[in-house]
TORGUDREN-100191 format. One record per residue: y, z, x of N, C-alpha, C in turn; residue in three letters. Coordinates in pm, whole numbers, plus 50000, padded with zeros to 5 digits. Last residue first. Example, Ala and Ser with C-alpha at 12.3 -4.5 7.8 and 13.67 -1.06 7.14 Angstrom:
# residues 2
497755070851285498945071451367500035078751290SER 494315078051319495505078051230496705078051320ALA 
# end
This chain:
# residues 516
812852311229102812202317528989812612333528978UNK 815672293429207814682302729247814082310829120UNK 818122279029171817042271229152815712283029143UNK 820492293429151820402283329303818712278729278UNK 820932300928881821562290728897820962283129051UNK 817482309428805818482318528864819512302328887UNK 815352294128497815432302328665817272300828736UNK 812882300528280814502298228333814362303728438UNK 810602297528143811042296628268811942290828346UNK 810562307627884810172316527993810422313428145UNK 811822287127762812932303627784811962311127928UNK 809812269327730811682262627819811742280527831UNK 808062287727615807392284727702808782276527785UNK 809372294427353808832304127446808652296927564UNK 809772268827224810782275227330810012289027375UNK 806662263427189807592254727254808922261227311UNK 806132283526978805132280727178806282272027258UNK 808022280026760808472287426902807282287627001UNK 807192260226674807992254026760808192264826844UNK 803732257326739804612265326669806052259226713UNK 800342242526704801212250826796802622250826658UNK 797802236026617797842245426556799442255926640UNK 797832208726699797612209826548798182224626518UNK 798062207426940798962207926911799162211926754UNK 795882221827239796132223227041797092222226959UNK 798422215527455797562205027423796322207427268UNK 800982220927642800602222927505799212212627472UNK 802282235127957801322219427873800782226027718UNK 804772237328144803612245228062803472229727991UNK 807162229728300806952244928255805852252728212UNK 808762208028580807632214228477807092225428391UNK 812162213228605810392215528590809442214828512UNK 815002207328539814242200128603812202197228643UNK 814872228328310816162228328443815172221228557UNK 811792222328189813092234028148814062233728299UNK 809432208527952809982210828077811262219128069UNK 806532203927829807642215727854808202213527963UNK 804432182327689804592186427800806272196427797UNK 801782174927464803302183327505802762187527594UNK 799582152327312799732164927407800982167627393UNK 799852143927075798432145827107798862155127157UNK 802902143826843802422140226967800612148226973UNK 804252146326602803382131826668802662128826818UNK 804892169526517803972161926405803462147726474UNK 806122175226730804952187926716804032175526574UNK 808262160726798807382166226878806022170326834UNK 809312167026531808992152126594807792154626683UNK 810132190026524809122188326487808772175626490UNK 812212194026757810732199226801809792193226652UNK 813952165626886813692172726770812042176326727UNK 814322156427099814882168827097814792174926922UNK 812342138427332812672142327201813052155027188UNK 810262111427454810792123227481812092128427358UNK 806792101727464808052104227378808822114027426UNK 804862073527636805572086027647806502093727541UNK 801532058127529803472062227461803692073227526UNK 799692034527584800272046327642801742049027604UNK 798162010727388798842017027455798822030427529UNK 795512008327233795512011127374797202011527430UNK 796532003126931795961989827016795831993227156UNK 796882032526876795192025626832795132014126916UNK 799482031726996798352038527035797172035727012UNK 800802009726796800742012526923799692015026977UNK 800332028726528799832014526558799632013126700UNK 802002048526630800602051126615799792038726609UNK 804172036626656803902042126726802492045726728UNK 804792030726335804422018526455803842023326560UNK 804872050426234803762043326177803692032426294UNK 807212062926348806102069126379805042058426310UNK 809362037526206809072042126343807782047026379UNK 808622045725934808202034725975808322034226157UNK 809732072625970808612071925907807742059525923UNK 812662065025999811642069126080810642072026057UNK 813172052925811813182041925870811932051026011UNK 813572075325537812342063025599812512056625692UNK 815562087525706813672096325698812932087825662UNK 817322075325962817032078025821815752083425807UNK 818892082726283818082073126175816922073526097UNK 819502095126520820132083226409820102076726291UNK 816802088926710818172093826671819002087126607UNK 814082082626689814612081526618815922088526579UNK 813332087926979812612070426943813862072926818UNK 814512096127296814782098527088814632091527058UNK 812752069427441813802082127417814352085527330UNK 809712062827587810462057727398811382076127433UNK 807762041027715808752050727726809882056427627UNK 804702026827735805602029427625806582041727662UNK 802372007227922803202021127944804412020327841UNK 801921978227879801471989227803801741998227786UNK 804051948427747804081964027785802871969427745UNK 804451923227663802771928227661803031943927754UNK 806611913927580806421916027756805171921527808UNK 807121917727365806961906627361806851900227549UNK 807501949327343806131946127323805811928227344UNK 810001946927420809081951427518807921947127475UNK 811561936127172811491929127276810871928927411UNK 810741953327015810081944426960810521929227111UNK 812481973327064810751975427050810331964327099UNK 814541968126972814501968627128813101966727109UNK 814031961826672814591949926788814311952726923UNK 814161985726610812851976826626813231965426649UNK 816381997626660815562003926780813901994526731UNK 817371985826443818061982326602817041989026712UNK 816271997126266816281983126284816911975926389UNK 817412022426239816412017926258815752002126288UNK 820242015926212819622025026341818142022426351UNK 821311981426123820931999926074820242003926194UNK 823111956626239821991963826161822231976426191UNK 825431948226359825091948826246824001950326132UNK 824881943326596825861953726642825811959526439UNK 823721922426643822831936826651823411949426652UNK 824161900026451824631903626530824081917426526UNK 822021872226321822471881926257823141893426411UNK 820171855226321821361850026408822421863126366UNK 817951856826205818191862326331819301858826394UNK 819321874925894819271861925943818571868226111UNK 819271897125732819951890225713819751875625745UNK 816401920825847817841910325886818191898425744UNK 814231942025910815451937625778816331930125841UNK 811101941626027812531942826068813281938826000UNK 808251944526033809301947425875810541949325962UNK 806711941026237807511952526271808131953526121UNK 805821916126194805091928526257805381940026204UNK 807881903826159807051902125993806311915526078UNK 809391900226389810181902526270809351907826173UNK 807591887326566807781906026569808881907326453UNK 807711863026444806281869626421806351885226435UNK 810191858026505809671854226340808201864326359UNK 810221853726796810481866026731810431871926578UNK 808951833626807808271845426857808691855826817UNK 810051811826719809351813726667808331831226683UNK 812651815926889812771816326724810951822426659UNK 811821805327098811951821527124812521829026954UNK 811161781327083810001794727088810401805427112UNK 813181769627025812661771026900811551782526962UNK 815101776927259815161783927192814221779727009UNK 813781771627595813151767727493813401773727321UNK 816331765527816815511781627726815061775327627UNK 816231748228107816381751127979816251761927877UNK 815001743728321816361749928372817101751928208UNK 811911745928271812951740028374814081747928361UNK 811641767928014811171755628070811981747628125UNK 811681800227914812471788827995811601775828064UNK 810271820327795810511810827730811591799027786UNK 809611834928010808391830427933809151817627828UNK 811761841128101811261836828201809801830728115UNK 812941860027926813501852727964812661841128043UNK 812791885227826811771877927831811791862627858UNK 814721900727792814371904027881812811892927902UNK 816271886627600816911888727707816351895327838UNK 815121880227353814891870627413815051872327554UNK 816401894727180814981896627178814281891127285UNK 818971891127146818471904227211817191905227234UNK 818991868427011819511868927161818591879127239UNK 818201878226795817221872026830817301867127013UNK 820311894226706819251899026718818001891326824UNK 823611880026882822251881026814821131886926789UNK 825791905627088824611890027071824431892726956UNK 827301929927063827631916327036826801905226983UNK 825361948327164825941947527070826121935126985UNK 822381945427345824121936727373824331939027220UNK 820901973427388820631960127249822301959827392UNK 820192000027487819521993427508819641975327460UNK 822512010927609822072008827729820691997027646UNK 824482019827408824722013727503824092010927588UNK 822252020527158823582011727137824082006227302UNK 820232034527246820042019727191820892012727222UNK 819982058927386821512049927365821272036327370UNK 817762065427490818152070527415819422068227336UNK 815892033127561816932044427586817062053227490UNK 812772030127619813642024027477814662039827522UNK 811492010927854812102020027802812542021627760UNK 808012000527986809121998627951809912010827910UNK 805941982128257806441992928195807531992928124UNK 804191961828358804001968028195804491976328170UNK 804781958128631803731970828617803831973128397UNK 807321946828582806211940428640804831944828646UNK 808791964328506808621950528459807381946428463UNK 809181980328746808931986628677808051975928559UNK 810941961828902809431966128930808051967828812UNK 812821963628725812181945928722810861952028789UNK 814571984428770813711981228614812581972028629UNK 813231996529101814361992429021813271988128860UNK 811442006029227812612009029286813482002729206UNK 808672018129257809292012329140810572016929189UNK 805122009529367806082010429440807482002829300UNK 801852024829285803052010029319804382018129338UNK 798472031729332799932035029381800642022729375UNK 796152028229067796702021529195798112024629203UNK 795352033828809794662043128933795142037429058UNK 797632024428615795682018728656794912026528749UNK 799892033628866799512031228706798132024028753UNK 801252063029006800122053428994799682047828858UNK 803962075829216803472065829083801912058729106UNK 805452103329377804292090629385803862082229221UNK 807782114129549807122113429498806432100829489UNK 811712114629641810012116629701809322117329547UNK 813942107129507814092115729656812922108329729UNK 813952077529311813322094029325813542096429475UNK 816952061429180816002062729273815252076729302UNK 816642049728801817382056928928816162060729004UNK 815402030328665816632029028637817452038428781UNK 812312030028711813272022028820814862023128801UNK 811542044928550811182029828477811902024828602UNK 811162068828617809302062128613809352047828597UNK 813712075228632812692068328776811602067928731UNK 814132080228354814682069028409814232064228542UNK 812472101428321811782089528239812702076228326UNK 813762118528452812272117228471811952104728449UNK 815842123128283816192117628402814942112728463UNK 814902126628054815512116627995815832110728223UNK 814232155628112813102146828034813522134428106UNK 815432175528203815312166928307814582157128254UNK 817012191428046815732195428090815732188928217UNK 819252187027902819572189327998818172195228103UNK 818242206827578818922194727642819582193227814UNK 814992218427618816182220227583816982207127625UNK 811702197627513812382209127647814122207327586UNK 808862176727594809992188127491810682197727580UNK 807182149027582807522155227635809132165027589UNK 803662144227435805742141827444806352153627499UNK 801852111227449802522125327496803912129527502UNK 799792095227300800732095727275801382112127348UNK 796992074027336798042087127371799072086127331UNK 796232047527462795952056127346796272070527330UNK 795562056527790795652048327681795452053627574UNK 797062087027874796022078227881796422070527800UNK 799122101428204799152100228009798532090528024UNK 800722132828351799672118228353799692116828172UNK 802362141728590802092144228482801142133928470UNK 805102162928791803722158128816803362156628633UNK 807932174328958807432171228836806032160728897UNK 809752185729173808182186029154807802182828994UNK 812592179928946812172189129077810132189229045UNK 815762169428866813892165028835813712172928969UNK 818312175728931817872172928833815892169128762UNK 818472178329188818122192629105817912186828991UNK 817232154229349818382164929295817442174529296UNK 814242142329240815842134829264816592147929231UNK 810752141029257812002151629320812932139329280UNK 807222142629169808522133529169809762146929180UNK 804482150829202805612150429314806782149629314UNK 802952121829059802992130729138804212134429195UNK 802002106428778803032105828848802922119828917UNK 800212079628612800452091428677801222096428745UNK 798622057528355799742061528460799682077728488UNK 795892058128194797282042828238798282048228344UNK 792902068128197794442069028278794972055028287UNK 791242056027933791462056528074792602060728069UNK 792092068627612791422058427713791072061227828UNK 791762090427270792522085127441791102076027487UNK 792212086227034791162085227070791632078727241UNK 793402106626741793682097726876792442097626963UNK 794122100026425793332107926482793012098126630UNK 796762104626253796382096726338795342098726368UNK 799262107825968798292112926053797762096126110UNK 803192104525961801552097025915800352103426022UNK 805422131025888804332121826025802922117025986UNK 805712137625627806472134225709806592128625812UNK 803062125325399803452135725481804562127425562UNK 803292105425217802262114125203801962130625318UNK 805982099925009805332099225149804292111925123UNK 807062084924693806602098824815805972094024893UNK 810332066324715808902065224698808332080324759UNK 812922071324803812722063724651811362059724608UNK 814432079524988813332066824984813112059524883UNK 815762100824842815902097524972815452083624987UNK 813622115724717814812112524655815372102224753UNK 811692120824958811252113024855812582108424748UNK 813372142025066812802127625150812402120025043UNK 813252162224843814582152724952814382143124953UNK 810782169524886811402163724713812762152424731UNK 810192181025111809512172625039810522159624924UNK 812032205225125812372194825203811822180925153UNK 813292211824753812402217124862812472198424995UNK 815622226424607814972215224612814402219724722UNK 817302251424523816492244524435815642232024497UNK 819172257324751817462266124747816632257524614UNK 820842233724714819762237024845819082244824809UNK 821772223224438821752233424507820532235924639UNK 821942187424411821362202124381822012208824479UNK 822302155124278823122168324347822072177324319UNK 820872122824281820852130024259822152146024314UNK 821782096824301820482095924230820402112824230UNK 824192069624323824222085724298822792089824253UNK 823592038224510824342048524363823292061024434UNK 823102028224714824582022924687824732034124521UNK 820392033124767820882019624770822412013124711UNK 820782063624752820002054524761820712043224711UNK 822522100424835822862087424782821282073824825UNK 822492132424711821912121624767821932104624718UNK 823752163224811824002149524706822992136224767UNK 823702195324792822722184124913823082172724773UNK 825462227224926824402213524763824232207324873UNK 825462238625082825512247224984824632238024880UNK 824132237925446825522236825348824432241725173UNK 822982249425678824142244525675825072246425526UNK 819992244825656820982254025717822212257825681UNK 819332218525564819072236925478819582248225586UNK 820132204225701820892204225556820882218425521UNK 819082206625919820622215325920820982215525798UNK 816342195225865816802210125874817912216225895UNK 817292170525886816952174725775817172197925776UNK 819662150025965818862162526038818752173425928UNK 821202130625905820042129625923819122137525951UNK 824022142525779823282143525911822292136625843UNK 827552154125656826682140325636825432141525786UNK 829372168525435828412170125579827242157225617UNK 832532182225409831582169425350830662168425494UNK 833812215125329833412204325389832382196525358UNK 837072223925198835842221925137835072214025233UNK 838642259525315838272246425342836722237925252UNK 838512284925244838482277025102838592264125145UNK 837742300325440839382298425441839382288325312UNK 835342305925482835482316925461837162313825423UNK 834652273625556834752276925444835092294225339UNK 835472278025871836212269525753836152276125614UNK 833522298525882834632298825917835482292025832UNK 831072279925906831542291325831832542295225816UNK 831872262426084831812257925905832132266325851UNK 831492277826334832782274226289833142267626135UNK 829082282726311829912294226283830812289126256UNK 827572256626337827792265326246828362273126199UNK 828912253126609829442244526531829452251426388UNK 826762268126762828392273226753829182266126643UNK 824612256226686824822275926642826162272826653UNK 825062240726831824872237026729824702246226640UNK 824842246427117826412241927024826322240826876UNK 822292258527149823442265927147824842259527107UNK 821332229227145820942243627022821932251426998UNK 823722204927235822562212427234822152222027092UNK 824582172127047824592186227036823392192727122UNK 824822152626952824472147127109824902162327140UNK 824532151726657823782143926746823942141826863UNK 826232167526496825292177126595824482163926677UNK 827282155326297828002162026361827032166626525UNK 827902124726113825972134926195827072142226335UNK 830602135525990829852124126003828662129426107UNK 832502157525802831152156425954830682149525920UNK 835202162125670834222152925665833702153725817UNK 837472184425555837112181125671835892178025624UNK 839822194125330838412185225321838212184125422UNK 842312203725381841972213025264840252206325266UNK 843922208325679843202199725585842882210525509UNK 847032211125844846102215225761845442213625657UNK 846952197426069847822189825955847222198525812UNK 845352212226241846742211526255847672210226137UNK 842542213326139843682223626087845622222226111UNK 842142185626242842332183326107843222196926068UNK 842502193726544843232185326500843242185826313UNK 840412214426505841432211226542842452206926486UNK 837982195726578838942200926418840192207326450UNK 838652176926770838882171226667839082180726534UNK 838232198526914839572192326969839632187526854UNK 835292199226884836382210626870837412208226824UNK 834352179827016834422178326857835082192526790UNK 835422181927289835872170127208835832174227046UNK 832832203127313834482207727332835322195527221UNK 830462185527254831312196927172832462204827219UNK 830542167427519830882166527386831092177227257UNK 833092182727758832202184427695832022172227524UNK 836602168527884835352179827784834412173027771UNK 837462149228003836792159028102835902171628006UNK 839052134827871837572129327941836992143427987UNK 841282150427741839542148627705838672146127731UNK 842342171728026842412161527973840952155927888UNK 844272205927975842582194928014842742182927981UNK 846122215027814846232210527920845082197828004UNK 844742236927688845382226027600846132215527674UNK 841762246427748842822240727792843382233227707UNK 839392264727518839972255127535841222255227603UNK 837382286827354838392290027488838432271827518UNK 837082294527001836632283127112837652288527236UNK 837262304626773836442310526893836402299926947UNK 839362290226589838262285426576837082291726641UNK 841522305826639840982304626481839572302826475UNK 842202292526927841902313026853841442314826708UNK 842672271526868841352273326928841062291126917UNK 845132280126749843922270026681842862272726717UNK 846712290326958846122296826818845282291226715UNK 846482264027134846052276627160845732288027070UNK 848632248726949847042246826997846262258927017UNK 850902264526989850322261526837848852256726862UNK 851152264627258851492279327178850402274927007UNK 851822237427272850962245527387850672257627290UNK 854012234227113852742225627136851602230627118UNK 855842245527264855922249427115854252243327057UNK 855922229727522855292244827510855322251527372UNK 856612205627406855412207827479855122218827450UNK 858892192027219858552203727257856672210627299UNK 859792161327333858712167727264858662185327295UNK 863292152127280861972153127362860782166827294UNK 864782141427080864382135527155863302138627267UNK 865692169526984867192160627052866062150727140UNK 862452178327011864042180826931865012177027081UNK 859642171926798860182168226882861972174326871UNK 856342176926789856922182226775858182182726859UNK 854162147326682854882157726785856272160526762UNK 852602129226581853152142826468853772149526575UNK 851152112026727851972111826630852402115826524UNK 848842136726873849172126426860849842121826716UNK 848232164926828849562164826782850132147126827UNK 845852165126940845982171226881847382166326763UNK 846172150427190845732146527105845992150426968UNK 848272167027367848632152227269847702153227226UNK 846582187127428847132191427330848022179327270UNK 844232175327558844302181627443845122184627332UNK 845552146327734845832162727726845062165727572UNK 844652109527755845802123027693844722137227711UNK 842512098927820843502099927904844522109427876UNK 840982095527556840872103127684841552105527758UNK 841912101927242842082090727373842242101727473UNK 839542099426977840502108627089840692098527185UNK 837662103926691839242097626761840202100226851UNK 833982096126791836162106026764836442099026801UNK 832142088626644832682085626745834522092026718UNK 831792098726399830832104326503830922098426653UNK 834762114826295833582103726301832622105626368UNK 836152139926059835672134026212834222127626220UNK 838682135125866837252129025908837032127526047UNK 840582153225637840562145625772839312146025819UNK 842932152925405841262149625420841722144625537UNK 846022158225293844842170625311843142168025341UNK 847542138225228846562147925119846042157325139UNK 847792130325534848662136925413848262141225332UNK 845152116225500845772124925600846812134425510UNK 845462096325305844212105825328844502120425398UNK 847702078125471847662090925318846542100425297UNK 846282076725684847312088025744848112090425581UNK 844622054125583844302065225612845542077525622UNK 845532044625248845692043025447845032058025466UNK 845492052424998846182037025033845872035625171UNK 844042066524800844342066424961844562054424984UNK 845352083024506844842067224566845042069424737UNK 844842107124250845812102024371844802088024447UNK 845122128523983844632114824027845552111124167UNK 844442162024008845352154924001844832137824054UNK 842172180824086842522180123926843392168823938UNK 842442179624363842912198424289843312190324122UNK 842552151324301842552161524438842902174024375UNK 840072126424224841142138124206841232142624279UNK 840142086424239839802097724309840852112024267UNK 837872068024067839332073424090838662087424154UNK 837052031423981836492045423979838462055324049UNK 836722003624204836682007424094836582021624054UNK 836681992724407836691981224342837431989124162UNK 838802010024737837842008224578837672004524466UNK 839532005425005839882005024896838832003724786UNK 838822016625328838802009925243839362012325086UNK 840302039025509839772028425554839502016225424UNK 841002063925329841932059025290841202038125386UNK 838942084325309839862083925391840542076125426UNK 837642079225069837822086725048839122086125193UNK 836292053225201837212050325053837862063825038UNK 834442060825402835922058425470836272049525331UNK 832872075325243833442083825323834942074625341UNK 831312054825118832082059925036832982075025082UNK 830782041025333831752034725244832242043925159UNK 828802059325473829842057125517830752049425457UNK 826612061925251827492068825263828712067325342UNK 825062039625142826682040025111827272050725151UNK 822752034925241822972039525117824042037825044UNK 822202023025488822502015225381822642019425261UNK 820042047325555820642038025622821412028325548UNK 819222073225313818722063025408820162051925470UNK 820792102925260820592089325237820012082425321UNK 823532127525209821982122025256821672111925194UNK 825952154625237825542136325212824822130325253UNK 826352187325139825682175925246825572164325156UNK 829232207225111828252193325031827542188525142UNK 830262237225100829612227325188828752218325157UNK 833162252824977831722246324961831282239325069UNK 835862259624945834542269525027833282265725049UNK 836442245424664837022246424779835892258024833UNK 833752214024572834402228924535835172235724688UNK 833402185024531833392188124627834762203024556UNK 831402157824387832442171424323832392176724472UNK 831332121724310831062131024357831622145824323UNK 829652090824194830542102524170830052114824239UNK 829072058424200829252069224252830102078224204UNK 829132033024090829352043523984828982057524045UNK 828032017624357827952013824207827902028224111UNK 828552004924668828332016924582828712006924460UNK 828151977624771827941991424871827862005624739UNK 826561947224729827191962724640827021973724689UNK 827071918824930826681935324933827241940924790UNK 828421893624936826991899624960826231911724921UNK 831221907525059830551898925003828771897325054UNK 831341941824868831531931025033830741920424997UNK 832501965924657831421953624643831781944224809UNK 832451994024475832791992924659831921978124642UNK 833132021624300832482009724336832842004424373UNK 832842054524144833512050124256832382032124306UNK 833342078423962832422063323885833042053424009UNK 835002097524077834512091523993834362080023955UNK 835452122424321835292110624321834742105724170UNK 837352154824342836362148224214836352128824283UNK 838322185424495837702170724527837012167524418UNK 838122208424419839272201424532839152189624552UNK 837302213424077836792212224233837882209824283UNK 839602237923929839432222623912838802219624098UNK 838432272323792839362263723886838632249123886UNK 837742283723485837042278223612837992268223685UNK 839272306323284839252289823332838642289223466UNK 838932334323120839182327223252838482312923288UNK 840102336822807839142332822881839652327023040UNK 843392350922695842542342322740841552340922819UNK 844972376322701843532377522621842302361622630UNK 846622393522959846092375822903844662380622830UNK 849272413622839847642414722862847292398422845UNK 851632419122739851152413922911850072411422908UNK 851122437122531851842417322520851592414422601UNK 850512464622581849622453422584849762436622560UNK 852952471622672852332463822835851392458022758UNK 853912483322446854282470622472853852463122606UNK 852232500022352851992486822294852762475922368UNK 
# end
């Protein structure tokens, strides 16, 4: 009788999430970024955070990591009320956020980064090799083979986003936050990244997952929370909701499918390209695409798509080969050729190659069309107001104002600014690079609705794209390419697979010195 006094006859208590946000509200002038958000985040769990563009998830990420303060609501940590006054309290608590632009300074070593202002210091100097030793069993936690020596410029982007967890086990987090973790990810990193969640969460790490990439949700993590216009509209469990039900939580209206149908009615040949060689990077590539088309071109990262597309527009010089747009050979040795032949190219790096951050929307609109709206030595800026008022109402472009800075719209609304400054150049040839990296399931939904618009008015759309069902729900034809080549042509696209698509990059890999 007397071990049975030991006995707890109490009910077992369900542990307190690791994380409770409640009734959380966030106001900027102008704006109600959140309104009575609440979140739960369990230790081992993997929350995804989904939302259109302006939902609130990045406010209610950097309130949680101490960047902003909150109008209203409270944050628990293991049950207990606590306030992120700064980030490096966030830090201290145990939440560390990797952005989608890290926080690394290139010039430092791995292993400063790592142990940037937390180094491990005695009688004044840093114990490096105590450093060295503690990194190195990190990257042994994580399967990663990393120099702790290397300097960051020189990794990889998933080495870098290594470095960054890393860094959060250093200070050992109990929350690590993925802001769209996988966007400049191959396949194979993006398997590797997985394992390493797993991982985390096999250690009661809780992680916050935030992508646009609908199919990692259902890969990836455990619930799916979804935020719309600044509040909480729904949590589930991933096998309870289906991709459909998402997107529509998501929007806040149903779509009638994920890629608006089209039915395409090609033209004449608008362009052709024979021959084309630079490097090893583009090798004998040959292709063609009609008015009214839409062709896209698919292939692993590092194909040669994105290098292809930059000598069709003049951005870099081809070894050898041949261009014919209209059925007439021209000659494209730089963008302005290219210009001049109706051709254009919506980068894959809106941000750095295609918009001036800084300017104006309406700046940006104006910058390559320069020459239509200059009279004498002046810029006629009521017609370049009025012209862009009209691709504003075209396109449903959301601004604020056009004097509105481009560095301050949404992903989608920055890639219909670039749009909207080719089509004001009567482009026909359409070069469009991850038309929609970045950016939301409606905004890209309105993307593909333009694109097809496009095509009915006789364009020619190239697409190049690393997300196969982009590929597969908008394009007429596919083209395959794989370590600079050509590989194979898809053209029943209605009835192709994503694996025709990597069957056809896998089948024709070839030996590192180039040889089949």
């Amino acid at each position: 009788m007397r071990n049975a006094k030991n006995v707890n006859l109490q009910p077992s208590i369900p542990s307190a999430p690791v994380l409770r946000m409640i009734g959380i509200d966030k106001s900027f002038p102008g704006v109600h970024a959140l309104e009575d958000v609440s979140l739960d985040l369990d230790r081992g769990e993997v929350l995804a955070v989904v939302g259109e563009n302006g939902a609130g998830k990045s406010t209610l990420i950097k309130i949680l990591g101490g960047v902003y303060q909150p109008d209203g609501g409270e944050i628990l940590l293991d049950g207990q009320a606590t306030r992120m006054r700064s980030p490096t309290a966030a830090q201290t608590a145990g939440i560390s956020i990797i952005y989608q632009e890290f926080n690394l300074v290139p010039d430092l070593s791995v292993r400063e980064n790592i142990f940037l202002g937390r180094e491990s210091v005695r009688c004044g100097f840093v114990r490096a090799a105590e450093e060295q030793r503690e990194a190195k069993r990190l990257f042994e936690r994580i399967g990663i083979a990393i120099d702790p020596g290397a300097r960051c410029r020189e990794l990889t982007v998933a080495q870098q986003q290594t470095v960054e967890i890393a860094k959060a086990l250093s200070v050992r987090a109990r929350i690590i936050v993925m802001d769209e973790p996988t966007a400049a990810l191959t396949s194979q990193e993006v398997e590797r990244l997985f394992a390493i969640i797993a991982d985390l969460k096999s250690h009661g790490i809780g992680v916050i997952y935030i992508s646009h990439r609908l199919d990692e949700i259902f890969e990836v993590a455990d619930r799916v929370m979804i935020l719309r216009d600044g509040r909480h509209v729904g949590a589930h469990a991933v096998e309870n909701i289906t991709r459909e039900s998402l997107i529509e939580a998501m929007v806040g209206r149903p779509l009638e499918a994920e890629f608006p149908r089209r039915t395409a009615k090609p033209g004449p040949e608008r362009l052709r390209v024979e021959g084309l060689r630079r490097g090893k990077a583009v090798r004998d590539v040959s292709f063609s695409v009609r008015a009214g088309e839409i062709l896209g071109f698919a292939g692993l990262v590092g194909a040669g798509r994105t290098e292809t597309m930059r000598i069709v527009f003049g951005a870099d010089r081809a070894d050898e080969g041949r261009i014919f747009v209209d059925g007439k050979e021209v000659t494209i040795r730089s963008p302005r050729d290219a210009m001049r032949q109706r051709i254009c190219l919506l980068t894959e790096d809106r941000k750095g190659e295609g918009l001036v951050l800084g300017h104006t929307a309406r700046e940006n609109f104006g910058l390559p069309n320069l020459a239509r709206f200059t009279r004498g030595l002046l810029l006629d800026q009521r017609k370049v107001r009025e012209d862009f008022a009209r691709y504003v109402d075209r396109l449903r472009i959301k601004l604020s104002s056009q004097e509105q800075p481009a560095e301050y719209l949404s992903g989608g609304n920055q890639q219909k600014v670039v749009l909207a400054k080719w089509l004001a150049r009567h482009a026909d040839i359409i070069i469009i690079d991850e038309p929609t990296r970045g950016i939301d399931v409606g905004a890209k939904y309105e993307i593909y609705q333009l694109m097809n618009q496009l095509a009915e008015e006789g364009k020619a759309i190239i697409m190049v794209s690393s997300e196969l069902p982009e590929i597969l729900g908008m394009s007429d034809r596919i083209l395959v390419m794989h370590e600079g080549r050509m590989m194979g042509e898809i053209t029943g696209v209605a009835g192709a697979r994503q694996e025709d698509i990597l069957a056809i990059a896998f089948a024709g890999k070839t030996t590192t010195d180039g040889r089949q």
